[in-house]
N, C-alpha and C positions, 0 to 999 in steps of 0.2 A: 466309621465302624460299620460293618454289614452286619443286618439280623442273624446270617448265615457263618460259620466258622469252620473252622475243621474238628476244633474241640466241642462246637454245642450238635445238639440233637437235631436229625435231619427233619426239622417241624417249619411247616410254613404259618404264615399268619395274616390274616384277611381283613379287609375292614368294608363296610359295606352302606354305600351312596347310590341317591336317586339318580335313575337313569336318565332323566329329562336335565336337570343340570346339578353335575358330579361335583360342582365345588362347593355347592350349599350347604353341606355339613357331611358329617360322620355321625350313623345311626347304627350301628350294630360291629361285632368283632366276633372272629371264630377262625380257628384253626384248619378250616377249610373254605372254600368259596361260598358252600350253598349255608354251613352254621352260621357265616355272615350275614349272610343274607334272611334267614331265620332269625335272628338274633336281632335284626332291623325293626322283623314287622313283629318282635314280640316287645322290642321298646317302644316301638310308637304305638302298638295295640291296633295294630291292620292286617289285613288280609292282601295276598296276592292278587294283582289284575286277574281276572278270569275271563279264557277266550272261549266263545262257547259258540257254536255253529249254528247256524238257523236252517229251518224248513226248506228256504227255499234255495240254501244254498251260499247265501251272504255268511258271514261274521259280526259278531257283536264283541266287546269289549267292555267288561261292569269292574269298576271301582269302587273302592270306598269312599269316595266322594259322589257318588252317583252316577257319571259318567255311563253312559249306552251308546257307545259310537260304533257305527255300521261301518262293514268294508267286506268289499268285494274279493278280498282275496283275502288269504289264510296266512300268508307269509307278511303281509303289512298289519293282519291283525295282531300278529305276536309281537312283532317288531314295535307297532304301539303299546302294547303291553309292558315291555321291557324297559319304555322310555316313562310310563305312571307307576313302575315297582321301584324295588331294589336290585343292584349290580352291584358281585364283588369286586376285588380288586384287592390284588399283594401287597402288602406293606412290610416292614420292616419290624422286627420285635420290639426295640422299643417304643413307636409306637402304636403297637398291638398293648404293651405293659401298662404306656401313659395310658390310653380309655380304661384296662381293666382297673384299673386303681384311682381314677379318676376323672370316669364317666365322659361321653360324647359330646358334651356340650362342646363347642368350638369358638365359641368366644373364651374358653380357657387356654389353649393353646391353637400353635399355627402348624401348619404339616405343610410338604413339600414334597417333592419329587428327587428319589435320587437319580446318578448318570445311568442307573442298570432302570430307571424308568418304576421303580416302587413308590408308594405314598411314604412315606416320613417326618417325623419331626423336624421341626423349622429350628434349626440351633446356631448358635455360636459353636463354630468348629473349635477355634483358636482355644476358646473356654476351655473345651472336651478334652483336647488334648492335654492341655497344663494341669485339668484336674488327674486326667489317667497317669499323667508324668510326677505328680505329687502323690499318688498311692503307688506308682512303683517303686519308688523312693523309698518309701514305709516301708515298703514289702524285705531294700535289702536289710533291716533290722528285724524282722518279723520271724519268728522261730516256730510260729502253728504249722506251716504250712504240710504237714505230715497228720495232720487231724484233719484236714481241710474236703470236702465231698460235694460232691457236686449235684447232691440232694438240698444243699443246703447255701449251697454256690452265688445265689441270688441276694438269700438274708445276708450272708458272709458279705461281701459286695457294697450293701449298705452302709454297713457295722464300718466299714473300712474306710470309705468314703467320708463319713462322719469323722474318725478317727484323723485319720491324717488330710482331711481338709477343710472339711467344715467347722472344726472344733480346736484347730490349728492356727492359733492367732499369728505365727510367724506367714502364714499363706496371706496373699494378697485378698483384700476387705471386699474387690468388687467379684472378687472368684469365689468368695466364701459365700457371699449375699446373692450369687445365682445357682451356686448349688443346695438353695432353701427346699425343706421337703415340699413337694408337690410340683414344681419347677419340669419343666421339659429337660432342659437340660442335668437336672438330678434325675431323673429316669435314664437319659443318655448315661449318664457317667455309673450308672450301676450298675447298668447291662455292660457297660465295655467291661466293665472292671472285673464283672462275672464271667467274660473270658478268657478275664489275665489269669483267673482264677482255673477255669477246666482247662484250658493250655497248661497250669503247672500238673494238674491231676494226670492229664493226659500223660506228660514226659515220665511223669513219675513213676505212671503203670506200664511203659512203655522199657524204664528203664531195667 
């Protein structure tokens, strides 16, 4: 499933890692590259490298770690700068969703790279798909779908999820027990499901 649909809103979504080495965690998230990046140094409670020119013509480089490192040229002092801050970098919504709801820590979950080269949640596909394949299922007995808004698309999405698989004891026990709330793959399967959800809004206003 892509962050990106024809039915969701044309929003990007950032996540925001140290430039010296980008796998060491996820610190920050925003809708744009540089609120990721803000959003970094207001979690860890730091300040941006600052490059700051000297007298004679050199460069310095000051940190929050104290760091004063000199250099002769303007373009390796940024360049160093860039590798002791924060860089954003595209990810996918629902793992934009999984930190807003529960936090950066990366020893909670794994993230990965999709093939269009975004950051991502580290999932079980096969899982994802049998659970979106068990709420579409639901859906052909489902009579709301004429109340249904795409204000509210996300909680709806949830509610459904729960409904026809979490709380569905004819569903398979190891599908039920990894779509547990807080789980990667229960953000995956809410977000997909949220655009089984504006795909029908879509048709509907269309029709």
């Amino acid at each position: 499933m892509s962050s990106k649909t024809a039915t969701a809103t044309a929003v990007s979504y950032f996540i925001a890692v140290p430039g010296d080495d980008q796998a060491s965690g996820i610190f920050g998230i925003g809708t744009t590259d540089d609120a990721a990046v803000q959003d970094a140094y207001a979690q860890s409670n730091s300040r941006p490298p600052a490059v700051i020119a000297n007298d004679d013509g050199t460069w310095h480089v000051s940190t929050d770690t104290c760091e004063d490192n000199q250099f002769s040229d303007e373009s390796e002092a940024r360049a160093y700068a860039i590798q002791k801050g924060f860089i954003g970098r595209e990810c996918t919504e629902r793992l934009y969703r999984h930190i807003e709801a529960h936090g950066c820590d990366a020893s909670r979950f794994r993230w990965t790279k999709t093939p269009a080269g975004l950051d991502d949640l580290d999932i079980d596909q096969e899982q994802l798909v049998a659970a979106v394949a068990e709420v579409e299922a639901g859906f052909e007995g489902n009579t709301s779908q004429a109340e249904w808004s795409a204000g509210t698309a996300l909680v709806d999405a949830h509610d459904y999820v729960d409904a026809y698989v979490v709380d569905d004891e004819a569903v398979d026990g190891d599908l039920r027990e990894a779509l547990a709330e807080g789980t990667q793959l229960r953000t995956a399967a809410d977000v997909a499901v949220r655009d089984l959800i504006l795909a029908e809004i879509s048709e509907r206003v269309a029709a």
